[in-house]
C-alpha positions as a Markdown table, in Angstrom:
| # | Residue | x | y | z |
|---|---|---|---|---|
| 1 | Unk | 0.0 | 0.0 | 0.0 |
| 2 | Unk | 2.7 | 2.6 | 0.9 |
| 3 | Unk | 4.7 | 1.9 | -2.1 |
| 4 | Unk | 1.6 | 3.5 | -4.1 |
| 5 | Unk | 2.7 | 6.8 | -2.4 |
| 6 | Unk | 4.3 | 8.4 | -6.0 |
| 7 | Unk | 5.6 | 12.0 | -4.2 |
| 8 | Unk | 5.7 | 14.4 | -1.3 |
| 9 | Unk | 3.3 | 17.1 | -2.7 |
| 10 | Unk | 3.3 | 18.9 | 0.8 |
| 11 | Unk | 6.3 | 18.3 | 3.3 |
| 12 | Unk | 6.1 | 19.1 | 6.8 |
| 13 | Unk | 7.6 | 21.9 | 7.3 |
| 14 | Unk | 5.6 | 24.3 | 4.7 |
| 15 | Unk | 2.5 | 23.0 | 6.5 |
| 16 | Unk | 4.0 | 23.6 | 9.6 |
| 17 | Unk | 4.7 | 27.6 | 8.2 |
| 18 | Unk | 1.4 | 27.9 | 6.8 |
| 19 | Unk | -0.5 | 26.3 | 9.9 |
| 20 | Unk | 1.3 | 29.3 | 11.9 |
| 21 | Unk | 0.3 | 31.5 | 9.0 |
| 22 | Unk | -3.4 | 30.5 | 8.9 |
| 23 | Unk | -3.7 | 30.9 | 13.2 |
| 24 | Unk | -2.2 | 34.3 | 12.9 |
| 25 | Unk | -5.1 | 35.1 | 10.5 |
| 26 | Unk | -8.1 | 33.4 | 12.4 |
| 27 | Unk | -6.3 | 35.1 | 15.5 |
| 28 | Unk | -6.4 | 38.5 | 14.5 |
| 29 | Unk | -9.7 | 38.1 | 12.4 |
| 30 | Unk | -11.5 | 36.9 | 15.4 |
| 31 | Unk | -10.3 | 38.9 | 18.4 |
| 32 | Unk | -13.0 | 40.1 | 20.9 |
| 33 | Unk | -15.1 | 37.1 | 19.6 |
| 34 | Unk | -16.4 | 34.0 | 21.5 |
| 35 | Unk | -15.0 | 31.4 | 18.6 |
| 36 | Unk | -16.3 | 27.7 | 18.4 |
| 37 | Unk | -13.4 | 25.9 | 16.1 |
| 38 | Unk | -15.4 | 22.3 | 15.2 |
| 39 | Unk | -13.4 | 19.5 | 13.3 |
| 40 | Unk | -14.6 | 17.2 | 10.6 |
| 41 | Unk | -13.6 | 14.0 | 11.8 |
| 42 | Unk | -11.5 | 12.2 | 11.4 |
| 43 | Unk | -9.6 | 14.0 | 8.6 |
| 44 | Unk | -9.0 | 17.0 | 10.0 |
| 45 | Unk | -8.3 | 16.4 | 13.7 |
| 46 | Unk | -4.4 | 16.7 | 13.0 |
| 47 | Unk | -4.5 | 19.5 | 11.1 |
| 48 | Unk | -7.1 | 20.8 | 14.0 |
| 49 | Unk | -4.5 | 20.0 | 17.0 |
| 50 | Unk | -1.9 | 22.1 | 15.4 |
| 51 | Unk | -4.3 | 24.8 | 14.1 |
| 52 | Unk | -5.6 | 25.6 | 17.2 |
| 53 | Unk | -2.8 | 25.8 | 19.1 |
| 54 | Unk | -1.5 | 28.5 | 16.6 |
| 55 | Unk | -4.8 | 30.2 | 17.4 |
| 56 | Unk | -3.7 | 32.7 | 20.1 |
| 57 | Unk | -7.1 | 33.3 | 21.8 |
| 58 | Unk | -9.7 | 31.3 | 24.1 |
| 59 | Unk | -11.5 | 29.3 | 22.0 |
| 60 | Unk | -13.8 | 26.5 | 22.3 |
| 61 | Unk | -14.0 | 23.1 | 20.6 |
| 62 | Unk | -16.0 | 20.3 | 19.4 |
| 63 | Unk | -16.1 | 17.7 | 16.9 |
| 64 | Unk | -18.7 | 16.2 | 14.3 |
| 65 | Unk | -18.8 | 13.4 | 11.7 |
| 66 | Unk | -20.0 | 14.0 | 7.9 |
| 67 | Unk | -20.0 | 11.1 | 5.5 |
| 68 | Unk | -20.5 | 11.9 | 1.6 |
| 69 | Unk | -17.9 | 9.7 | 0.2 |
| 70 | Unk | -17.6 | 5.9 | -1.0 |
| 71 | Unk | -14.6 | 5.2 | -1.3 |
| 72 | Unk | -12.8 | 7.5 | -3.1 |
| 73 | Unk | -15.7 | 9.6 | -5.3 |
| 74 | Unk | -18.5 | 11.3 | -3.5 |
| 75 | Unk | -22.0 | 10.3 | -3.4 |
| 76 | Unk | -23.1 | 13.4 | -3.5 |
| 77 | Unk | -25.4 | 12.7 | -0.2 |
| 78 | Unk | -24.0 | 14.0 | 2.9 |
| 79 | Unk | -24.7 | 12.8 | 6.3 |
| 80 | Unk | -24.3 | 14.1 | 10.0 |
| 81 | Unk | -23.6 | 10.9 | 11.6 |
| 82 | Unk | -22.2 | 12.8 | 15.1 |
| 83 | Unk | -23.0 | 16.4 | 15.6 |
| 84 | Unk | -21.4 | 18.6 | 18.0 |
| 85 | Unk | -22.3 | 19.0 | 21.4 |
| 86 | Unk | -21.8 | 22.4 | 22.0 |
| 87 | Unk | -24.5 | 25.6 | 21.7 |
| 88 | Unk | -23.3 | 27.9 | 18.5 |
| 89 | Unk | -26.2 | 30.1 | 19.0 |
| 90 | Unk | -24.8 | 33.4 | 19.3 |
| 91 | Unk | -21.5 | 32.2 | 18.3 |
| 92 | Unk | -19.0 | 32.2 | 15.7 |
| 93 | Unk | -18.2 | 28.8 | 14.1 |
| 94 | Unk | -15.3 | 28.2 | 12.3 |
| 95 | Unk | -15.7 | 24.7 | 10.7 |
| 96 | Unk | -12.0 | 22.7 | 10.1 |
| 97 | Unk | -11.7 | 20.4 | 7.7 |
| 98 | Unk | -9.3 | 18.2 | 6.1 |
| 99 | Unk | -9.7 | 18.8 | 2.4 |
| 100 | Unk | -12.8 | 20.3 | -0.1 |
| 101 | Unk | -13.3 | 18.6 | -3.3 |
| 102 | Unk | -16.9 | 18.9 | -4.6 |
| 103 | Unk | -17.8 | 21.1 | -1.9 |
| 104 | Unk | -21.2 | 19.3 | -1.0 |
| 105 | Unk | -20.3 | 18.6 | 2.5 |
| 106 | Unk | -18.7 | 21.8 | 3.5 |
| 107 | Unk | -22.1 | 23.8 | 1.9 |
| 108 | Unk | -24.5 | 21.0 | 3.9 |
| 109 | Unk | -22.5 | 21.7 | 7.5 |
| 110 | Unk | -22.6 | 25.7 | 6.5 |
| 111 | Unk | -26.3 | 25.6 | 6.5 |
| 112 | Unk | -26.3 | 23.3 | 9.3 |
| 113 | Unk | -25.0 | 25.9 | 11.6 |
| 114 | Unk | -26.5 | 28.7 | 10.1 |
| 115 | Unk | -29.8 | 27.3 | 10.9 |
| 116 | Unk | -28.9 | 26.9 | 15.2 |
| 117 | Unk | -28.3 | 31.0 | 14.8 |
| 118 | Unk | -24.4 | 30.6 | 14.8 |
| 119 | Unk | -23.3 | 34.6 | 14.4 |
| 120 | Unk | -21.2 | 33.4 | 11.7 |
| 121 | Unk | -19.8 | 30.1 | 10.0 |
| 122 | Unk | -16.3 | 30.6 | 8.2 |
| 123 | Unk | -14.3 | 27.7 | 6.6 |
| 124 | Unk | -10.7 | 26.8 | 7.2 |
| 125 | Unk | -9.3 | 24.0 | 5.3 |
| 126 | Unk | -6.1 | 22.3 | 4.8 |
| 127 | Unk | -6.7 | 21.5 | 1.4 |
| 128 | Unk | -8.5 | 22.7 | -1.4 |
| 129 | Unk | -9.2 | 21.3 | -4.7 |
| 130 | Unk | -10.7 | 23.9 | -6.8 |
| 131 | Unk | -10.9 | 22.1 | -10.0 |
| 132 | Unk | -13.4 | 19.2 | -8.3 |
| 133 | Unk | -15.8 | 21.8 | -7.0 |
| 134 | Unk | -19.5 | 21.4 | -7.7 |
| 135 | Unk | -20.8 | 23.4 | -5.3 |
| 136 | Unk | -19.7 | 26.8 | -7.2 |
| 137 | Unk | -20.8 | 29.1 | -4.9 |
| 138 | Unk | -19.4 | 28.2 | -1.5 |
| 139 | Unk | -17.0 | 30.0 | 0.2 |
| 140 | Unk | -13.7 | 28.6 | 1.8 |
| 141 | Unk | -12.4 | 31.7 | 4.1 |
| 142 | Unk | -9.4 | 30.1 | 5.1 |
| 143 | Unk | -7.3 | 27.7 | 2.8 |
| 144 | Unk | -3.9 | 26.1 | 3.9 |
| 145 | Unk | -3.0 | 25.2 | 0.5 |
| 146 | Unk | -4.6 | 24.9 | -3.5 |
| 147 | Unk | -3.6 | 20.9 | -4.4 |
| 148 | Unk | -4.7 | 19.5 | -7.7 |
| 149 | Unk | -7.1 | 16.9 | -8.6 |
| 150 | Unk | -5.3 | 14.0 | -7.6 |
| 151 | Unk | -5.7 | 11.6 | -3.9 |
| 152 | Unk | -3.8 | 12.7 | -1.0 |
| 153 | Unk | -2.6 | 10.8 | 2.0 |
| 154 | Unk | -1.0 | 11.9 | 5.0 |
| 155 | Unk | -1.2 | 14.9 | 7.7 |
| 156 | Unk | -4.7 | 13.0 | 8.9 |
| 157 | Unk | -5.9 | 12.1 | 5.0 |
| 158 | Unk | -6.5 | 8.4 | 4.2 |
| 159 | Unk | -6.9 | 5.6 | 2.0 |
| 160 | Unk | -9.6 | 3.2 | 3.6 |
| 161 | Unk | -8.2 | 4.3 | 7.0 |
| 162 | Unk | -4.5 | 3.9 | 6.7 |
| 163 | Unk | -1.8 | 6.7 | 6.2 |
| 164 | Unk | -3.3 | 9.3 | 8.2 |
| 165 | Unk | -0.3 | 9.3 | 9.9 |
| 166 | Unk | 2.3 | 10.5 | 7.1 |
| 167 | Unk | 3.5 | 14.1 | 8.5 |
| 168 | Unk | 3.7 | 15.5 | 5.1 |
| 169 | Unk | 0.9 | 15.1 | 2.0 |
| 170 | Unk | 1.3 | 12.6 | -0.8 |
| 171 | Unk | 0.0 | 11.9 | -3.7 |
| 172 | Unk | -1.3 | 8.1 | -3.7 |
| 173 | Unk | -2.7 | 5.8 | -6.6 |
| 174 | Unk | -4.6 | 3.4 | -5.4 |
């Protein structure tokens, strides 16, 4: 399985710059606000651990699940298999996830929160892909980096549940 790993596309230490980057952004962007940070699981919860901790305010935390994928394509149906426990009424959500390829998850959780009265939902992803989007109009407020339309593995990504635990992003074939 590993040897279907072709290339670093990402190494560790530009994610590690532009993790700092993007907390120095949500930092100063959300000052004098009461910020939920909520992480798609299980994709994003490494990227989450170090994101938050370059966030440089109180914050508060929770978790969700959202399935929309088989496999590797999308079904295009997105489910909330765990939701978070924590009130967003009043508050501003910032929803971390891993990657965004068609965008149909990302838009369902948006209007998920916006409906409990959340002050404001932003996203901030690790990865985006651009060129897989179907959802044209949704907007990702926060983007670690642009990667292009081929599967990743590592920093938390996987293939059928294994490789999450590469520090930088590959490129994989399966």
């Amino acid at each position: 399985m590993y040897d279907k790993c072709e290339q670093i596309l990402i190494s560790r230490e530009s994610i590690q710059q532009r993790v700092e980057e993007l907390g120095r952004q949500i930092t100063e962007d959300y000052k004098d606000k009461e910020l939920v940070a909520i992480g798609v699981l299980r994709g994003s919860f490494i990227f989450l651990a170090d994101l938050v901790r370059a966030i440089k305010m109180p914050l508060s935390l929770d978790f969700m699940i959202a399935k929309s994928y088989v496999g590797t394509e999308t079904s295009g149906e997105v489910r909330i298999l765990k939701d978070v426990d924590v009130k967003v009424s009043g508050k501003h959500v910032l929803i971390v996830e891993d990657i965004i390829d068609s965008g149909f998850t990302l838009s369902k959780l948006v209007g998920h929160f916006e409906g409990r009265n959340a002050a404001s939902v932003k996203i901030c992803t690790m990865l985006n892909k651009p060129s897989r989007r179907v959802v044209k109009d949704l907007h990702v407020d926060y983007v670690g980096f642009d990667v292009p339309d081929a599967f990743v593995v590592g920093y938390g990504l996987d293939f059928n549940d294994m490789m999450r635990n590469f520090p930088e992003i590959r490129i994989y074939k399966p």
